[in-house]
C-alpha positions as MATLAB code, in Angstrom:
seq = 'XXXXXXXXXXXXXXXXXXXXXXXXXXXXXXXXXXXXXXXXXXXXXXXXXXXXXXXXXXXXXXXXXXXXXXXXXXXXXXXXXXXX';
ca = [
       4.432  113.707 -162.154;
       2.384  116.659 -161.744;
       0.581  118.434 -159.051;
      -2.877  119.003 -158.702;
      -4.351  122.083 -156.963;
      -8.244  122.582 -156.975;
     -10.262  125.648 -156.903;
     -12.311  126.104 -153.693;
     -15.624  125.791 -155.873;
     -14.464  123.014 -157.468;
     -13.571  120.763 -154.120;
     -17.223  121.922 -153.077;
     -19.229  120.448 -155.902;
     -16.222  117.446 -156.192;
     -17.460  116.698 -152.338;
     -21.036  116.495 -153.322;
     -20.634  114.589 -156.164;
     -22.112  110.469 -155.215;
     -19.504  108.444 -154.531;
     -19.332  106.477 -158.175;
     -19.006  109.873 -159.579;
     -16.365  111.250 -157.441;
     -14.495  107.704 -157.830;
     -14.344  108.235 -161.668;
     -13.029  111.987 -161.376;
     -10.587  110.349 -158.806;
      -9.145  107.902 -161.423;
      -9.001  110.786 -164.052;
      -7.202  112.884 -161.714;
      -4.470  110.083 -161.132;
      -4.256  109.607 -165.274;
      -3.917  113.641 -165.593;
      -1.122  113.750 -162.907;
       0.918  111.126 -165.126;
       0.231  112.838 -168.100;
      -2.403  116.324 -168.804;
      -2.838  116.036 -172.122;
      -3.294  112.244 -172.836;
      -7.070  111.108 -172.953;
      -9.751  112.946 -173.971;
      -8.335  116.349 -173.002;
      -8.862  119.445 -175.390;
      -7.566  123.355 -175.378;
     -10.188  125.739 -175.119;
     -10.122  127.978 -177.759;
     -11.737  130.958 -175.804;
      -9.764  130.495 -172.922;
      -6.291  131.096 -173.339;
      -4.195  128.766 -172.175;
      -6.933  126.854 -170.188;
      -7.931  122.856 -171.477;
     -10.794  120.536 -169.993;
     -11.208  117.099 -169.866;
     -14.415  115.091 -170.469;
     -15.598  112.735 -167.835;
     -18.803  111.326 -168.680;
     -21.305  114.248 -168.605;
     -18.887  116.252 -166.400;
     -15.881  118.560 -167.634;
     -12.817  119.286 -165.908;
     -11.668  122.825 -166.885;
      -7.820  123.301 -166.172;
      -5.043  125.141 -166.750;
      -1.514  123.682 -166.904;
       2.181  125.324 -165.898;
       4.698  122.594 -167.146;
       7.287  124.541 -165.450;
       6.325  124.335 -162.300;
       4.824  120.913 -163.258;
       1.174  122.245 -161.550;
      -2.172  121.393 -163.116;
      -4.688  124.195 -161.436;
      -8.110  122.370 -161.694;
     -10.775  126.274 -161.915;
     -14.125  124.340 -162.284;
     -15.735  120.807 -162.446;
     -19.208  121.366 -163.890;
     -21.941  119.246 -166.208;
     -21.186  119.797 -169.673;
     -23.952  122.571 -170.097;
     -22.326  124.846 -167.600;
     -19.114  124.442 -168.279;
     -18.415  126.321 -171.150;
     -20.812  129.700 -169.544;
];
């Protein structure tokens, strides 16, 4: 299992997020701590190193050390900011 450590600007928007949204990014957090690249997960290709995953309209842009078994979450955004 891996852990998950958020960004300080992501836990901000995450906490304003309504409470069905924030219960959806809650159940893809516990799938990506099982396993970060099953689902609809993708690497970006101008960010080295960096993947997101697609819930609903909102993107989860992370980055993954499988050594240290740490997922760093760097943004949750809509899917027209996200890729900025």
């Amino acid at each position: 299992m891996f852990e998950i450590r958020v960004a300080k600007h992501a836990q901000r928007y995450y906490d304003r997020l309504p409470a069905d949204l924030a219960a959806r990014l809650d159940r893809a957090f516990t799938r990506l701590r099982e396993d970060p690249f099953a689902g609809d997960v993708k690497r970006l290709q101008s960010y080295e190193g960096s993947y997101r995953l697609r819930v609903g309209d909102l993107r989860i842009l992370f980055t993954v050390n499988l050594e240290a078994r740490v997922i760093e979450v760097a943004a949750i955004l809509p899917r027209g900011q996200a890729y900025r």
